[in-house]
TORKOL-4160 file (C-alpha; in steps of 0.2 Angstrom, whole numbers, padded with zeros to 4 digits, m for minus):
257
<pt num="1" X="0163" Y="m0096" Z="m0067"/>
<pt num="2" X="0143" Y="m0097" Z="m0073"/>
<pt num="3" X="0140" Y="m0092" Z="m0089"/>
<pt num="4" X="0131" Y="m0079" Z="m0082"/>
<pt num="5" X="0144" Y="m0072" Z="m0074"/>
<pt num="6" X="0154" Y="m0072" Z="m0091"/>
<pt num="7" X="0142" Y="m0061" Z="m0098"/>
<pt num="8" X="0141" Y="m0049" Z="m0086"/>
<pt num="9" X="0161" Y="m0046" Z="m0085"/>
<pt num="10" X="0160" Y="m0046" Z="m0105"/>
<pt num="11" X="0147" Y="m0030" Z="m0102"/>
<pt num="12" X="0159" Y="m0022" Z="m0090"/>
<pt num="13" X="0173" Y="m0023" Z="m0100"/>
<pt num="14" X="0165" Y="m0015" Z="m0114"/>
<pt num="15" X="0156" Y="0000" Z="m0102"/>
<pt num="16" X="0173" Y="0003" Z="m0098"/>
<pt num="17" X="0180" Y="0003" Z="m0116"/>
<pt num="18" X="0169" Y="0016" Z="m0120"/>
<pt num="19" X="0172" Y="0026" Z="m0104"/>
<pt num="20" X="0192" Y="0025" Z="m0108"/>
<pt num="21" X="0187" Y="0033" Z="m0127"/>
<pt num="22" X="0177" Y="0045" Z="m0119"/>
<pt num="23" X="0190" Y="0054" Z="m0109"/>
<pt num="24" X="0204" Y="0054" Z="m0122"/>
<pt num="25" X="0192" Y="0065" Z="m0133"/>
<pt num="26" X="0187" Y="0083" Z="m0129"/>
<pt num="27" X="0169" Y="0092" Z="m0134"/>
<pt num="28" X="0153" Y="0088" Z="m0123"/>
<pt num="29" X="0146" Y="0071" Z="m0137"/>
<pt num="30" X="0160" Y="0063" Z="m0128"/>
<pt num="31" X="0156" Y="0069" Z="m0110"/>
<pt num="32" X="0136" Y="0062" Z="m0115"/>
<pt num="33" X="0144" Y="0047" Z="m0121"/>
<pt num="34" X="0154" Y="0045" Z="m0104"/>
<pt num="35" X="0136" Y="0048" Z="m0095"/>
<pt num="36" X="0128" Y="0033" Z="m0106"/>
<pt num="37" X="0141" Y="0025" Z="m0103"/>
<pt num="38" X="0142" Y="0025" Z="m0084"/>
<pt num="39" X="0123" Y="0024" Z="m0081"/>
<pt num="40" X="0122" Y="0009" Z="m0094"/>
<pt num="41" X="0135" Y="0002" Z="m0082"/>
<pt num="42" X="0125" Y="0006" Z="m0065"/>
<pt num="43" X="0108" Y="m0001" Z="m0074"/>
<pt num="44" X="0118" Y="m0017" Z="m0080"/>
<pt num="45" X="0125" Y="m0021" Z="m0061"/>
<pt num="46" X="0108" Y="m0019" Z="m0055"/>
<pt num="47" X="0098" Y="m0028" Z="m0067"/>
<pt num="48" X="0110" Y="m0043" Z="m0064"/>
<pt num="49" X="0111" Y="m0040" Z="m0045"/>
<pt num="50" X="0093" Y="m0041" Z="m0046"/>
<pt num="51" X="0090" Y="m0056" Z="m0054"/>
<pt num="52" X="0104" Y="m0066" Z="m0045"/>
<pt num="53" X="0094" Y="m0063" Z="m0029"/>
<pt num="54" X="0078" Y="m0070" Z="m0036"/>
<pt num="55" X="0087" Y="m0084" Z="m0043"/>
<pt num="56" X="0094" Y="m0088" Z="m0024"/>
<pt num="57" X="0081" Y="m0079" Z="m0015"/>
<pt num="58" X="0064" Y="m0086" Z="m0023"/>
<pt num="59" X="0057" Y="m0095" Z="m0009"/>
<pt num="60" X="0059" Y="m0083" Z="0003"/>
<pt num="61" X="0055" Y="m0069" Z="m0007"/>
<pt num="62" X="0038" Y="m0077" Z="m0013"/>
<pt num="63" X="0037" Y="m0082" Z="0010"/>
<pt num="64" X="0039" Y="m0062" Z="0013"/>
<pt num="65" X="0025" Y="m0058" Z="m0001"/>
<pt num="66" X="0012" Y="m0069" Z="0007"/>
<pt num="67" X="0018" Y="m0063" Z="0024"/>
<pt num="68" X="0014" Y="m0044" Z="0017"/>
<pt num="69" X="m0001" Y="m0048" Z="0009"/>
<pt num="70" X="m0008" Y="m0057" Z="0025"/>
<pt num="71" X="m0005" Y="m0043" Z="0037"/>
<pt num="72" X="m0013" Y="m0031" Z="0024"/>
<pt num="73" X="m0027" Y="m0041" Z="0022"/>
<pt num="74" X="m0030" Y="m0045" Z="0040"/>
<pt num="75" X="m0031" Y="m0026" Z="0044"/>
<pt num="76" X="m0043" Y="m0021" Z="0030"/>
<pt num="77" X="m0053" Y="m0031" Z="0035"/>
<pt num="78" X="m0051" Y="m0027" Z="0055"/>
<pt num="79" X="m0054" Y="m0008" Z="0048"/>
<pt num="80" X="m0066" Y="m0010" Z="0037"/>
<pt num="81" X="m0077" Y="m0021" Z="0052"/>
<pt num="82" X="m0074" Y="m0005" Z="0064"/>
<pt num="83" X="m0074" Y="0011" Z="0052"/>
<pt num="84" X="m0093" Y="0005" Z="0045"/>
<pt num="85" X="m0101" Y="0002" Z="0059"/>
<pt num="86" X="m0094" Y="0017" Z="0067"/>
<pt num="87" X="m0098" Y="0026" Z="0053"/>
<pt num="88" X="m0114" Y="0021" Z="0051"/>
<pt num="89" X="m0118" Y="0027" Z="0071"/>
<pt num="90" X="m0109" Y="0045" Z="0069"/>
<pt num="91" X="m0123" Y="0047" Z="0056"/>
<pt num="92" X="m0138" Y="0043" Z="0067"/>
<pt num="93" X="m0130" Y="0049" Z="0083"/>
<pt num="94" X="m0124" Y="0068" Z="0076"/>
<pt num="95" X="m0119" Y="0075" Z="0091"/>
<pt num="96" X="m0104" Y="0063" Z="0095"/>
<pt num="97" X="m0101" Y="0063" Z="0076"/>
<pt num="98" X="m0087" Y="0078" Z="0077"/>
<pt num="99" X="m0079" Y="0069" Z="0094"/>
<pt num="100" X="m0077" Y="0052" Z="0085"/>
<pt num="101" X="m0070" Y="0058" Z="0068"/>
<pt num="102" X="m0061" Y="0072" Z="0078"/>
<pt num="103" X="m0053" Y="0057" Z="0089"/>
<pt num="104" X="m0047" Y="0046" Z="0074"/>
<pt num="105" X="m0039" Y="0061" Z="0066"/>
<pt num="106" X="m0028" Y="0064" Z="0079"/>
<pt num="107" X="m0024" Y="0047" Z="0082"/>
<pt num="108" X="m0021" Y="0047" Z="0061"/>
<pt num="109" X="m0006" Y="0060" Z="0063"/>
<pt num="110" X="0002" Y="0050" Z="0078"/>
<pt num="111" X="0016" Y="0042" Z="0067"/>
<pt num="112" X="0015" Y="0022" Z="0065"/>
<pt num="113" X="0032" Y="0017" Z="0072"/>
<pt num="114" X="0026" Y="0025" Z="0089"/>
<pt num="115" X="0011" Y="0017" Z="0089"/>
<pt num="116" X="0022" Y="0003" Z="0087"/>
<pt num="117" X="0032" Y="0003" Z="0100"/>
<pt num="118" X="0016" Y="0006" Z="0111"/>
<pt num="119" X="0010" Y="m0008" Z="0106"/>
<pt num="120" X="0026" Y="m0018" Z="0109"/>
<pt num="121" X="0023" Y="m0016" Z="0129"/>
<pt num="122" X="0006" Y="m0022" Z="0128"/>
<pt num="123" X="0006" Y="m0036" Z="0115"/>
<pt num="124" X="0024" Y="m0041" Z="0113"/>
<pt num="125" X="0034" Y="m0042" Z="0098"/>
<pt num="126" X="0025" Y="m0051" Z="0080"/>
<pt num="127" X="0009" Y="m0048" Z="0070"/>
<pt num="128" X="0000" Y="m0040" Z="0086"/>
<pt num="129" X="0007" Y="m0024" Z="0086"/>
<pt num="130" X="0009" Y="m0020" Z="0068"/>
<pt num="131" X="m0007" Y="m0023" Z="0065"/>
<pt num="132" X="m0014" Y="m0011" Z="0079"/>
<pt num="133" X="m0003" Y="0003" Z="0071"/>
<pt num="134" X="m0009" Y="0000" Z="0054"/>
<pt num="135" X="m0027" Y="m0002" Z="0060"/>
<pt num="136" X="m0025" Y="0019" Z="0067"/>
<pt num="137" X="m0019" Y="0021" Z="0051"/>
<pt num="138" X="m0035" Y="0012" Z="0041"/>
<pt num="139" X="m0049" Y="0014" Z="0050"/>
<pt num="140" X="m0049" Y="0035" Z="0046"/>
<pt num="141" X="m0053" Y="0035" Z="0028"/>
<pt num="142" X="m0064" Y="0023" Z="0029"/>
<pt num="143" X="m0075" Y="0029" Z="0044"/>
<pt num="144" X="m0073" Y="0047" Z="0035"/>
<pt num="145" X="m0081" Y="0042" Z="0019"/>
<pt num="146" X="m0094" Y="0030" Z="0026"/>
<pt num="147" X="m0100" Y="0047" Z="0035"/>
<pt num="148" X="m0100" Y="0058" Z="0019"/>
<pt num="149" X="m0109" Y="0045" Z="0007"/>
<pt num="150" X="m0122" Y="0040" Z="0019"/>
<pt num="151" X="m0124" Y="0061" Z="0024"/>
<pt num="152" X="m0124" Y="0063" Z="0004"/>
<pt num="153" X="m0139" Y="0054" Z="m0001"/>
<pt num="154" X="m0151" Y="0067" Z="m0005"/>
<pt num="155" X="m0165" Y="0070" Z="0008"/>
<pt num="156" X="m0180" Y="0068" Z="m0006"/>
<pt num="157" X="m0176" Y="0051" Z="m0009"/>
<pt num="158" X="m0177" Y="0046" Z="0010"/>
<pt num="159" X="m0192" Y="0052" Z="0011"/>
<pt num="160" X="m0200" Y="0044" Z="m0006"/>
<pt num="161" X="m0194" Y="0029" Z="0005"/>
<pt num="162" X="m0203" Y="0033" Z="0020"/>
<pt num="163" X="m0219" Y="0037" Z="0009"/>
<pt num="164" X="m0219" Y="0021" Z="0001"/>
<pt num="165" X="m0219" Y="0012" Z="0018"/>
<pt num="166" X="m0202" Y="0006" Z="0018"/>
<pt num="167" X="m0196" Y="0003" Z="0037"/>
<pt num="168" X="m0180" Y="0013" Z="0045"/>
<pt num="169" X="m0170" Y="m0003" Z="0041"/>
<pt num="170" X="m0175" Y="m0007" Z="0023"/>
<pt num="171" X="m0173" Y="0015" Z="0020"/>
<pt num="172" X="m0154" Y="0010" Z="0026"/>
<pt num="173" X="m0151" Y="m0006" Z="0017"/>
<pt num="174" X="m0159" Y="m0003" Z="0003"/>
<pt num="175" X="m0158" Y="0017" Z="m0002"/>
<pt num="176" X="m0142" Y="0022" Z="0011"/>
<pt num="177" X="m0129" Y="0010" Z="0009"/>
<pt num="178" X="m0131" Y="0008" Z="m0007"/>
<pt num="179" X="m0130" Y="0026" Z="m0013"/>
<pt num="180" X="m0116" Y="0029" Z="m0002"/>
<pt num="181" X="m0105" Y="0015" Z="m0008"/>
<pt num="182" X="m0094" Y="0019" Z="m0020"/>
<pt num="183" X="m0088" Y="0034" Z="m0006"/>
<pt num="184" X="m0086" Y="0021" Z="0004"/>
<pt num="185" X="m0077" Y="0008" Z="m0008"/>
<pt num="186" X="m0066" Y="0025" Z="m0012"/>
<pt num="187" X="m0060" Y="0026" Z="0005"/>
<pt num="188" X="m0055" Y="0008" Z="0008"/>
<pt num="189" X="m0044" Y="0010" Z="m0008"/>
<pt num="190" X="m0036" Y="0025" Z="0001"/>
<pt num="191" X="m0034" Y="0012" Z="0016"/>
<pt num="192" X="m0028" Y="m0001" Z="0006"/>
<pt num="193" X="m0014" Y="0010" Z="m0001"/>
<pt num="194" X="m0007" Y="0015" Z="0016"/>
<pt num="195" X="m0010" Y="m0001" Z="0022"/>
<pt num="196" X="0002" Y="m0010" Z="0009"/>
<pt num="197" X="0013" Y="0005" Z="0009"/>
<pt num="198" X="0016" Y="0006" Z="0028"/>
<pt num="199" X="0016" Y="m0015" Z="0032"/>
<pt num="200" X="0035" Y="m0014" Z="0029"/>
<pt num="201" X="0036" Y="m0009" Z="0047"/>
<pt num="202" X="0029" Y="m0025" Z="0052"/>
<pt num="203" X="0048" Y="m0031" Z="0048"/>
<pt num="204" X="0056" Y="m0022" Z="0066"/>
<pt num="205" X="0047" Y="m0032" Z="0076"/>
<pt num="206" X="0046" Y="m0050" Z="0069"/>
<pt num="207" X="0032" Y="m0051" Z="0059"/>
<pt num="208" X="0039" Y="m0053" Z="0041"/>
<pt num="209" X="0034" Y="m0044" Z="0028"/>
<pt num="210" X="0043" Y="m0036" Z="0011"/>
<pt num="211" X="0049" Y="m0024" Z="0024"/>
<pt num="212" X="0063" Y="m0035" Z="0028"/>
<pt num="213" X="0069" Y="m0034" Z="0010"/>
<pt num="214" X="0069" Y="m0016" Z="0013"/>
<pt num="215" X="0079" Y="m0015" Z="0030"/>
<pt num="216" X="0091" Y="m0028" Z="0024"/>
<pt num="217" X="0096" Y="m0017" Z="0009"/>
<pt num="218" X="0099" Y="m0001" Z="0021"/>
<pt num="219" X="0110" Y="m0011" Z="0034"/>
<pt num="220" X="0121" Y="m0018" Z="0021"/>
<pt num="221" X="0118" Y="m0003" Z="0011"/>
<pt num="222" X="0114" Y="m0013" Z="m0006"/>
<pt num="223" X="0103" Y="m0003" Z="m0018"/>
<pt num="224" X="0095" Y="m0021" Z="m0027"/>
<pt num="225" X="0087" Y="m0022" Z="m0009"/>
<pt num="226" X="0080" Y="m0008" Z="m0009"/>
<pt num="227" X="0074" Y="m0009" Z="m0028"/>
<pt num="228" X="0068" Y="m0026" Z="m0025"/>
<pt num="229" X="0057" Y="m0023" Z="m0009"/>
<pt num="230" X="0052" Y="m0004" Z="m0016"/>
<pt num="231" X="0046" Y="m0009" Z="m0029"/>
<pt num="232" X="0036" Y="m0026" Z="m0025"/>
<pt num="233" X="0028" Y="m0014" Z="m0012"/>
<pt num="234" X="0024" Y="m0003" Z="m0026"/>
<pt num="235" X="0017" Y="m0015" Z="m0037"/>
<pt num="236" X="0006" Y="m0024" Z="m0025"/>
<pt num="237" X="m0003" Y="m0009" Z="m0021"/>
<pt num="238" X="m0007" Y="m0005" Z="m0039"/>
<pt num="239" X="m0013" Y="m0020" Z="m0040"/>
<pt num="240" X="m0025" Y="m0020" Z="m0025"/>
<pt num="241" X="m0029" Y="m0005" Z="m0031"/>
<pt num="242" X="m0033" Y="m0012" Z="m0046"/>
<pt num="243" X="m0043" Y="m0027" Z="m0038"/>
<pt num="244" X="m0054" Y="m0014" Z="m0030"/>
<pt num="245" X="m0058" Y="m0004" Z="m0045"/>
<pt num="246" X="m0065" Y="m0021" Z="m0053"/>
<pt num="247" X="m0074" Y="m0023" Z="m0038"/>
<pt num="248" X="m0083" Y="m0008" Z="m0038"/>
<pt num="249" X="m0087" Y="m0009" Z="m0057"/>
<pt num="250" X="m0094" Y="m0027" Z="m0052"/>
<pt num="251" X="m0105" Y="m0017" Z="m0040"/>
<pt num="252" X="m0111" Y="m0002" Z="m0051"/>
<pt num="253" X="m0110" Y="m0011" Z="m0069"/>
<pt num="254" X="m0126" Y="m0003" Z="m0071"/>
<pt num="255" X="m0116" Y="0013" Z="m0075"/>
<pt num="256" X="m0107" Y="0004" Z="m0088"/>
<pt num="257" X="m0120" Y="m0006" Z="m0098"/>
């Protein structure tokens, strides 16, 4: 028996000392103490389950992150490369403008796992599939906000642009996009989130991910699973949330000077 192991039957023991006082006295501080008692015991067997697992588990664990960050990553980047550009268009070409976003709309609500399983028939099982149901779920935001900064920049400074000779193409690159970037910026954060959030899908079919962590710990109904892969995913999308807010900082630190 590990040392560990020791300690973590000493604590029992004791948790269960003070539950055995606790219901020899009457009055509710002894029913409050039972309560501390038993929660002090649930947090103990979790905290050690926890850390057992990433002591054996380390390698894997750290195999799943980079799994989950890549698929992430690759889908930003895939929405990001579509909702712009489309964007972008739906500004110039107003008439289509309500179709396209009225399109991605509905296919925003269409719920990931059955665009999953659409996909499935089409691209097999892996990275493929997850990535087009994430994708529906990216591209919205982004495409939505492109359109409200770049329809948000005020009309006199378009046309100081023109007067000073600039081309259509320098009035956009220079006046548009800029203005309208932190909109933009704002909804590939909001992308970001629900594309961290919902890769755990990725784990049904194949393509890894901390969603396996998460699925593991509801078939063999172990709540440290469940911990372990909730809150990873919950930490990692602070965190790009986080890298995103540094980034557009970097990009306007002319409001911060």
């Amino acid at each position: 028996m590990t040392t560990r192991c020791r300690v973590y039957i000493d604590r029992i023991k004791i948790v269960r000392v003070y539950l055995s006082y606790a219901k020899t006295r009457g009055g509710w501080p002894y029913r409050f103490a039972e309560l501390l008692a038993h929660v002090a015991g649930v947090i103990l067997f979790m905290w050690e389950s926890i850390v057992l697992y990433f002591e054996n588990n380390m390698d894997a664990y750290l195999i799943m992150l980079q799994r989950h960050i890549g698929i992430s990553l690759r889908v930003l980047v895939i929405s990001v490369l579509i909702g712009c550009p489309m964007g972008v268009l739906c500004v110039i070409f107003k008439k289509q403008q309500k179709w396209v976003i009225g399109l991605f709309q509905v296919l925003r609500i269409i719920p990931s796992l059955a665009v999953l399983v659409l996909s499935i028939r089409f691209l097999g099982i892996g990275m493929g599939p997850a990535m087009v149901a994430l994708a529906f779920l990216a591209i919205p935001p982004i495409l939505m906000n492109t359109v409200a900064g770049l329809e948000e920049v005020p009309f006199f400074m378009l046309e100081t642009a023109k007067g000073m000779g600039m081309t259509p193409l320098q009035v956009w690159v220079k006046i548009r996009l800029p203005l309208a970037l932190p909109l933009i910026l704002a909804g590939v954060k909001t992308a970001m989130v629900e594309i961290v959030a919902s890769a755990t899908i990725a784990a049904l079919i194949g393509a890894g991910g901390l969603g396996q962590i998460i699925f593991q710990g509801l078939s063999v109904r172990r709540t440290e699973l469940l911990l372990i892969g909730g809150i990873s995913v919950a930490l990692l999308s602070l965190t790009a949330v986080f890298l995103l807010d540094l980034l557009d900082r970097f990009i306007q630190r002319y409001k911060y000077v």
